[in-house]
C-alpha positions as CSV (number, residue, x, y, z in Angstrom):
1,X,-61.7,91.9,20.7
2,X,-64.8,89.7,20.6
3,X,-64.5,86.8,18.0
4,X,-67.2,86.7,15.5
5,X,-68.8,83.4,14.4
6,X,-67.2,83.7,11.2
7,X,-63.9,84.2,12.5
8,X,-64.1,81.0,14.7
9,X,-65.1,79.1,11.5
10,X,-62.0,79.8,9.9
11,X,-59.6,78.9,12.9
12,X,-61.8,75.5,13.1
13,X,-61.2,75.1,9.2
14,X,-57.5,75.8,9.7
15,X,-56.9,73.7,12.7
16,X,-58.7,70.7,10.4
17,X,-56.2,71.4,7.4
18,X,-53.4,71.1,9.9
19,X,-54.4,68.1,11.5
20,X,-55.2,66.4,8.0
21,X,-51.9,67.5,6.5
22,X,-49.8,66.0,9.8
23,X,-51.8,62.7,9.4
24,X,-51.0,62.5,5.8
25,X,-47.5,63.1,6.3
26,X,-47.0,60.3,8.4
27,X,-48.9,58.0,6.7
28,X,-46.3,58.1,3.8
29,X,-43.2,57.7,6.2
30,X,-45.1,54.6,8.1
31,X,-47.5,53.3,6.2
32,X,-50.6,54.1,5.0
33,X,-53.9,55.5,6.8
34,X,-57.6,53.9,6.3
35,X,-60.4,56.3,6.5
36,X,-59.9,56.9,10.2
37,X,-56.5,58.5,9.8
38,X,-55.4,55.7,11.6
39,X,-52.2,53.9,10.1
40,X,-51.6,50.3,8.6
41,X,-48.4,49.1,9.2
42,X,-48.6,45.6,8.4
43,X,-48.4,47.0,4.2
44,X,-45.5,45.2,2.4
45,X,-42.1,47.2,2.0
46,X,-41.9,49.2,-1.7
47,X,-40.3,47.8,-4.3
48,X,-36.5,48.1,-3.9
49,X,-36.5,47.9,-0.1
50,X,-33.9,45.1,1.2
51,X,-35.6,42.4,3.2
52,X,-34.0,41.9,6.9
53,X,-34.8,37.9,6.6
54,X,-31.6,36.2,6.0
55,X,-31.6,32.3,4.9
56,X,-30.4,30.3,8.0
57,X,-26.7,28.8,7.8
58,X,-27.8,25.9,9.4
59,X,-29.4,24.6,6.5
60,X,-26.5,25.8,4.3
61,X,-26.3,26.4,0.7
62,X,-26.0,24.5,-2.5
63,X,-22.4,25.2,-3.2
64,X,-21.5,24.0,0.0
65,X,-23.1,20.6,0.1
66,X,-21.5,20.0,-3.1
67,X,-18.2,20.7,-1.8
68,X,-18.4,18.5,0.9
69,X,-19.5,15.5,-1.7
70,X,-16.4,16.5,-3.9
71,X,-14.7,15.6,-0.7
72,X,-16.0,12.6,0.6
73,X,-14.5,9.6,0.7
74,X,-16.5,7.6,-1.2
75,X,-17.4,10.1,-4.1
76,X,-18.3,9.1,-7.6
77,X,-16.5,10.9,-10.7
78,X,-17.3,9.4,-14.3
79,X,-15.3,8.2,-17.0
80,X,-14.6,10.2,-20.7
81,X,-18.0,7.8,-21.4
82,X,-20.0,9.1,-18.6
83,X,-20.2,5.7,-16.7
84,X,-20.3,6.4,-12.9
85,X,-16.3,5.6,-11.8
86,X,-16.2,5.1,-7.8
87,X,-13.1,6.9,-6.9
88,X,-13.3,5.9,-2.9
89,X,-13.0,2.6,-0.4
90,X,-14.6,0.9,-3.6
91,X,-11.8,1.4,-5.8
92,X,-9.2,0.8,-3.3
93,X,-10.7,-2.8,-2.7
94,X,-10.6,-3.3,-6.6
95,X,-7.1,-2.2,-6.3
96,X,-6.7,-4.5,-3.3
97,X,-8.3,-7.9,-4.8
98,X,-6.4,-7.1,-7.8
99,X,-2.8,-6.8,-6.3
100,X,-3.5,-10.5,-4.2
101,X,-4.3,-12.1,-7.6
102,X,-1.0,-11.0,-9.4
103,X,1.3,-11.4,-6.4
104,X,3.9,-13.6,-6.9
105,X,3.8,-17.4,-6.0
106,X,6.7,-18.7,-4.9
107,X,7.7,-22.2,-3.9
108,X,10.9,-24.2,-2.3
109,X,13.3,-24.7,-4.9
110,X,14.1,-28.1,-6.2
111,X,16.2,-30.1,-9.3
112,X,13.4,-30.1,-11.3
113,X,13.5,-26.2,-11.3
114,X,16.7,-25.5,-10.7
115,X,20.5,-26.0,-12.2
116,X,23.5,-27.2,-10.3
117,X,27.1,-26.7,-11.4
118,X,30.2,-27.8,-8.6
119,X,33.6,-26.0,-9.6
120,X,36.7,-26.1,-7.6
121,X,37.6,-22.7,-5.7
122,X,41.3,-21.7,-6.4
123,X,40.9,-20.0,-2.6
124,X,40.9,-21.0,-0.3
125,X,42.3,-24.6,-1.0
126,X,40.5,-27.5,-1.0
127,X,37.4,-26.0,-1.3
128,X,34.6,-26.5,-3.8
129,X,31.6,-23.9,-5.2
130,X,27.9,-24.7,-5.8
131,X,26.3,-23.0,-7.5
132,X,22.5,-23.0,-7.8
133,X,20.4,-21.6,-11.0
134,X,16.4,-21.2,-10.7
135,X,15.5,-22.2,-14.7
136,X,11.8,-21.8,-13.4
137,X,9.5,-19.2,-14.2
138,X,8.7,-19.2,-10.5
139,X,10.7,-17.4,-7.6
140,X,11.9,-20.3,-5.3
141,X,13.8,-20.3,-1.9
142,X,16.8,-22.1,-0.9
143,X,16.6,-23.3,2.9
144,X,19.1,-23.6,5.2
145,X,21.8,-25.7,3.2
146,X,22.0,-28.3,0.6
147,X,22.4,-32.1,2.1
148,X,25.4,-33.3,0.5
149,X,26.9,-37.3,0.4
150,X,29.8,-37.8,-1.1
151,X,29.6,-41.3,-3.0
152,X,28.0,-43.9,-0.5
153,X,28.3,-41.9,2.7
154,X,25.9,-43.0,5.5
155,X,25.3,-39.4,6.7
156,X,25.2,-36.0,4.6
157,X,28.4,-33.6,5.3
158,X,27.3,-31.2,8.4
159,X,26.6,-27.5,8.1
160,X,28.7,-24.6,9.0
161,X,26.9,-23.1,11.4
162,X,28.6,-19.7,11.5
163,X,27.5,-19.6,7.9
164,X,23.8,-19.3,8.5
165,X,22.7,-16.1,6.9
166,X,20.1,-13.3,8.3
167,X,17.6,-14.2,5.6
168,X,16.7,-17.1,3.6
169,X,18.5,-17.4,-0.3
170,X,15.6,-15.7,-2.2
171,X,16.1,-16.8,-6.0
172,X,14.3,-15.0,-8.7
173,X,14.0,-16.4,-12.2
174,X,17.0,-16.2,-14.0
175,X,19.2,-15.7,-10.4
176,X,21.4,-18.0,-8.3
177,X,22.6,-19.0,-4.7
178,X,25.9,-20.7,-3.3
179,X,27.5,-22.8,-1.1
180,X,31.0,-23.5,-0.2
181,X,32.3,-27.0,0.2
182,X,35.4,-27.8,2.8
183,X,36.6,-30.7,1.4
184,X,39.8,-31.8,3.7
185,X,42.5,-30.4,6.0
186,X,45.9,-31.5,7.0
187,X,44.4,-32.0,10.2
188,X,41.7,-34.6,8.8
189,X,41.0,-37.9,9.5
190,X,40.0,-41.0,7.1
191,X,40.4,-39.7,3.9
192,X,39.0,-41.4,0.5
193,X,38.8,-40.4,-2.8
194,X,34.8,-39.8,-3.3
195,X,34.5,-39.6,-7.1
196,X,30.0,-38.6,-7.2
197,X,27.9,-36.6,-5.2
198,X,24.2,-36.2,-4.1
199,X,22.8,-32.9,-3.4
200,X,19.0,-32.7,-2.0
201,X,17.4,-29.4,-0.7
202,X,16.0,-28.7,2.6
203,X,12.7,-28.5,3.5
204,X,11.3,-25.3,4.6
205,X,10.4,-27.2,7.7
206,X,14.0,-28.2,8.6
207,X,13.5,-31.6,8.9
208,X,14.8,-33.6,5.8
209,X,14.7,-32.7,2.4
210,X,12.0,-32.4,-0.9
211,X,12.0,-33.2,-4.2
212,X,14.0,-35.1,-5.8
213,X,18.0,-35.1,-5.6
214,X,20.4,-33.3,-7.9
215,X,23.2,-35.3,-8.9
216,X,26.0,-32.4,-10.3
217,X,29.3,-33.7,-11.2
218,X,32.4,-32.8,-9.6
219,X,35.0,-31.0,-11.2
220,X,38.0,-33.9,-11.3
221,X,37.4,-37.6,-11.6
222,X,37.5,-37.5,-7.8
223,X,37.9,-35.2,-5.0
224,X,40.0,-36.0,-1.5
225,X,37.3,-36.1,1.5
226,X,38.1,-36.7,5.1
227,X,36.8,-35.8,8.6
228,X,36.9,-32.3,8.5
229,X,34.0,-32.2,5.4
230,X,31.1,-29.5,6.0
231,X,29.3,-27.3,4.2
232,X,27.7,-23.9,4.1
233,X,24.6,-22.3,4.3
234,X,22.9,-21.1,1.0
235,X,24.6,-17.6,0.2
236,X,23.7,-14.6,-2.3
237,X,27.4,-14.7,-3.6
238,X,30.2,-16.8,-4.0
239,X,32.2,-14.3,-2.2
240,X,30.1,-15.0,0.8
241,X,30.1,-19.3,0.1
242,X,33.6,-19.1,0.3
243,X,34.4,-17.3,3.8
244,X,34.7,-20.8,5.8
């Protein structure tokens, strides 16, 4: 059957509505289309559409660079006033500088800081006890071992060397040290009668004494000395005086 010219202007009409309709469609799921049916697809997203760009975690987030100053070192807090209070190396210094300035000053101790007494040990016989207060306000150290003459001796009595402790007589206000006193032996040679005695303190150096003397009486108008004479170390007890 022959078309007609009407008929073929109808199938070009409908061909056009069908072409229109498909360019219209895909303009909505794309874009949109300019006069030209051809589509723009550089339009923004709708409203409501979630954007792909993510922030970079390189440059982190608030949150985060406050945590790390909450955890630094050197961090600032604040006082119930709202002063700044530097928490880190700052404080510690302050802590530091203030420890040094109230750390305890000590010094060797002497008579005019300390308190001697001399008794007479029951035991072991023919021994005597001195005993050593600090009546200072200041902690003081006894060194090695008091120098001791008996009346006009020309040398002081010699140490016990077995005596010599691990540490050096430490004596806090209030505290005291010891040393024991061999007086004689059966054994002993040139025996007198010393009836006073001198007791200086050693240096921390070890070589002679400071300060000045104490002069402690002795516990009976006089005490029996001879040869075998010597003298302890500075002890923490008596206990420990009297073991030689």
């Amino acid at each position: 059957m022959t078309a007609t010219p009407r008929s073929r202007r109808l199938r070009t009409l409908a061909a056009a509505l069908v072409t229109t309709a498909a360019l219209s469609l895909t303009a909505c799921q794309t874009g949109t289309a300019d006069a030209t049916g051809v589509v723009d697809s550089t339009q923004p997203p709708a409203p409501g559409t979630e954007s792909t760009e993510k922030q970079s975690p390189a440059t982190g987030t608030d949150s985060d660079t406050a945590g790390a100053s909450n955890d630094s070192g050197d961090s600032k807090g604040s006082d119930s006033s709202g002063n700044s209070v530097n928490s880190g190396s700052s404080g510690k210094e302050a802590t530091q500088v203030a420890e040094r300035k109230t750390a305890k000053k000590t010094t060797s101790c002497t008579a005019k800081g300390t308190k001697v007494t001399v008794t007479d040990a029951p035991r072991p016989i023919n021994h005597l006890l001195i005993k050593a207060t600090n009546t200072s306000d200041t902690t003081c150290h006894l060194y090695y071992a008091p120098y001791l003459r008996f009346d006009q001796a020309q040398s002081a009595v010699p140490f016990i060397e077995e005596s010599k402790p691990q540490a050096v007589v430490t004596l806090e206000p209030g505290e005291s040290g010891y040393a024991g006193v061999l007086t004689s032996t059966p054994d002993g040679s040139h025996p007198y009668d010393a009836t006073s005695l001198t007791l200086y303190y050693a240096a921390r150096s070890g070589q002679g004494s400071t300060g000045a003397p104490s002069h402690p009486a002795l516990p009976f108008d006089s005490v029996r000395i001879d040869s075998s004479n010597a003298v302890t170390y500075w002890q923490t007890s008596a206990a420990d005086a009297l073991m030689w």
